[in-house]
C-alpha positions in Angstrom: 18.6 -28.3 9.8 15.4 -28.3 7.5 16.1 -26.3 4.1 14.1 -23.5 3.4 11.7 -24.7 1.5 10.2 -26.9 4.0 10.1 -24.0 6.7 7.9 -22.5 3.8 5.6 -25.7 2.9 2.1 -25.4 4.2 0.7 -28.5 6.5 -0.4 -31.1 4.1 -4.2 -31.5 3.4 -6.4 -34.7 1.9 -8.8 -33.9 -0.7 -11.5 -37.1 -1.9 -11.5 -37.4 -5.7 -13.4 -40.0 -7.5 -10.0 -41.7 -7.9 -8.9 -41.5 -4.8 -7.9 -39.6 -1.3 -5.3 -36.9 -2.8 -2.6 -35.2 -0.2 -1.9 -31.7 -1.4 0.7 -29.3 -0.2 1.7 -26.3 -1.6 5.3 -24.6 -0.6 7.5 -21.8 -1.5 10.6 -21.8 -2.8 13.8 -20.0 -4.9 16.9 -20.9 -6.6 20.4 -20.7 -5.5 21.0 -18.1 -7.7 21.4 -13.9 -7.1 18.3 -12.5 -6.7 15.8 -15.0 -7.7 12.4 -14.2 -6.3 10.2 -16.7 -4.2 7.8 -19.3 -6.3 4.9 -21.1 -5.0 4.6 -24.6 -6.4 1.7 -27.1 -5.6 2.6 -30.9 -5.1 0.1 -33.7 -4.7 0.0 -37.5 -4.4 -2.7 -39.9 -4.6 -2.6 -42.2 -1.4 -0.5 -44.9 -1.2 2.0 -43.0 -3.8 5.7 -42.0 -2.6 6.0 -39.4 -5.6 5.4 -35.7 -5.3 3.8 -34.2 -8.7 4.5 -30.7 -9.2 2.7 -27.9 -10.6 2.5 -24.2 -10.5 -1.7 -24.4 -10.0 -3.5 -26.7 -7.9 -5.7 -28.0 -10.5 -2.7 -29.2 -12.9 -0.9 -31.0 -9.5 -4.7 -32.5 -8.6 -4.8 -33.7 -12.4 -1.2 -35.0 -12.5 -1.5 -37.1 -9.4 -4.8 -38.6 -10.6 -3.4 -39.5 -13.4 -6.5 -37.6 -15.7 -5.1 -36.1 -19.7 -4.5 -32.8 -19.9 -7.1 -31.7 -21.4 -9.8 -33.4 -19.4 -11.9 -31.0 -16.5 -14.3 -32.6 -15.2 -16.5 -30.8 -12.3 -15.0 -32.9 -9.5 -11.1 -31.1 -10.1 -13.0 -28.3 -9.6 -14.6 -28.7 -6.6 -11.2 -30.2 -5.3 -9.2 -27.4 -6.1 -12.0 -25.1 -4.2 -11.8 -27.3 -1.6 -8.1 -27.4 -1.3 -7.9 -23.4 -1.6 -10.3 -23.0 1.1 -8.1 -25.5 3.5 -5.1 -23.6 3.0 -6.8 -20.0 3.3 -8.0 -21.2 6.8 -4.2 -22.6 7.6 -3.0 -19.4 6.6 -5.1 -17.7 9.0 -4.3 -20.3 12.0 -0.7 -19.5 11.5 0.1 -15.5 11.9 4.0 -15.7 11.0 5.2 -16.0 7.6 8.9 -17.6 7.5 9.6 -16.4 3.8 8.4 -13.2 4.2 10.7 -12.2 7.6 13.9 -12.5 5.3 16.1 -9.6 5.8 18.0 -8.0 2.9 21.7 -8.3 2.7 
């Protein structure tokens, strides 16, 4: 049986960078503990990679899989991040049910 967090992970997405093809996926998730509330984390791997890097924001998962320093933005992040966001929006709206968000109280 899958865990919840992978009933809550979106379908996984390619975005081109100058460095590289990058798979992004972003997924929802929460602790173990008593009331802890959902998080959405981002994870991204350059191709040909078996490690997930993890971020709360696409562009910091985008720039850790690429390998850039942090304080480096060049315009191309940026455009793969919009890219990325628009992918997901149009997933969202393929897929009408939301597993994390059925959840009932109890």
């Amino acid at each position: 049986m899958a865990g919840r967090a992978v009933a809550n992970r979106s379908e996984p997405m390619t975005v081109q960078t100058p460095r590289g093809p990058v798979d992004l996926v972003r997924q929802r998730w929460r602790s173990q503990r008593a009331g802890s509330r959902w998080e959405w984390e981002w994870l991204a791997r350059r191709a040909g990679q078996r490690d997930w890097k993890e971020a709360s924001t696409a562009r910091e998962a985008i720039r850790q899989a690429t390998l850039l320093a942090p304080g480096k933005q060049p315009g191309w992040l940026t455009a793969a991040v919009a890219e990325s966001e628009r992918g997901l929006i149009a997933q969202a709206a393929e897929r009408p049910e939301d597993p994390g968000g059925s959840e009932v109280a109890g």
